[in-house]
N, C-alpha and C positions, 0 to 999 in steps of 0.2 A: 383433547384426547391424544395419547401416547400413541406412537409407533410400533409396533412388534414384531414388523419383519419387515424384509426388505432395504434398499438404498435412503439411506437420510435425504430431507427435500434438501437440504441446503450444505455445504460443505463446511466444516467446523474448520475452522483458523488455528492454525498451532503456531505457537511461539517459537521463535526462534531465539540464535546465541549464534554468535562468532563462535566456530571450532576454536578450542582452546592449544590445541596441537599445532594449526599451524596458523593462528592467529588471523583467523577472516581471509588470508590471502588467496588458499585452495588450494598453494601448494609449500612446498616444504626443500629446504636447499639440501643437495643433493653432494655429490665429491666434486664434480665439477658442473653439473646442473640443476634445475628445479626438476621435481619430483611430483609427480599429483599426489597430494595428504591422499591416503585412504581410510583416514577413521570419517572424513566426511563426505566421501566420494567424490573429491576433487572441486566441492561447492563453495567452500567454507563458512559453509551453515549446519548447525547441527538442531536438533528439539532442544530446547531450552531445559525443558521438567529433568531429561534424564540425559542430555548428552548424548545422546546416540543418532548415525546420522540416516537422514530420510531415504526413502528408495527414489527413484530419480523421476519416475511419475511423480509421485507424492510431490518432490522438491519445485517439479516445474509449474505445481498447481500452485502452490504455500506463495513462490517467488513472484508470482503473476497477480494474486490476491493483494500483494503487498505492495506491486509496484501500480496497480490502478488504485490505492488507497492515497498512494503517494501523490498519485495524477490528481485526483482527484480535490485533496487539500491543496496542492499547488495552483490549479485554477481558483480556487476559494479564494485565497490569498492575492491572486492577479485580480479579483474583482470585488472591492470589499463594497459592501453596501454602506449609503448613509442612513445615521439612523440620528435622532435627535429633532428637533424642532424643523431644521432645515432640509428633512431628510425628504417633505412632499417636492420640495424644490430639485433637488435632483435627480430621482423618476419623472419619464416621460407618462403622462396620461395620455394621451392623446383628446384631449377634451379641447383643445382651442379651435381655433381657425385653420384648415387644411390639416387638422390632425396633430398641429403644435402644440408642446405643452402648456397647460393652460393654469395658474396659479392664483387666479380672482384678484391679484392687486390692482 
């Protein structure tokens, strides 16, 4: 069943792009200093579809989404499972003696 009013349950993910103005940095070199970019409010992210930059609620939610996705594959990666023939051998079952793993050999 569709929605018809109200707040989305869940927050849609928008893509992002490096601002192309001042190239990811957030800002932009100045006469004699940096400058905050304002095509992308000083972020250097803009919406990927159309180039145009987020409001900075918006930006702090997109940037937090992206950085727990990041978290989140980086622990993946810190823990890779074994998988193949050998792979009862490297899980603990706790099925032996004091709770040790136990492998019937």
């Amino acid at each position: 069943m569709k929605k018809s009013h109200g707040p989305a349950f869940k927050k849609a993910v928008i893509e992002l792009d490096k601002c192309a103005f001042c190239r990811g940095r957030a800002v932009i070199q100045g006469l004699f200093h940096d400058l905050p970019c304002d095509r992308c409010n000083a972020s250097g992210w803009v919406v990927a579809a159309t180039g145009e930059a987020l409001a900075l609620d918006e930006l702090v939610t997109q940037l937090s989404m992206r950085l727990q996705a990041a978290t989140r594959q980086i622990e993946q990666m810190k823990n890779p499972r074994a998988t193949g023939p050998g792979a009862h051998y490297q899980a603990g079952n706790r099925l032996g003696a004091g709770g040790a793993n136990y492998t019937g050999d």
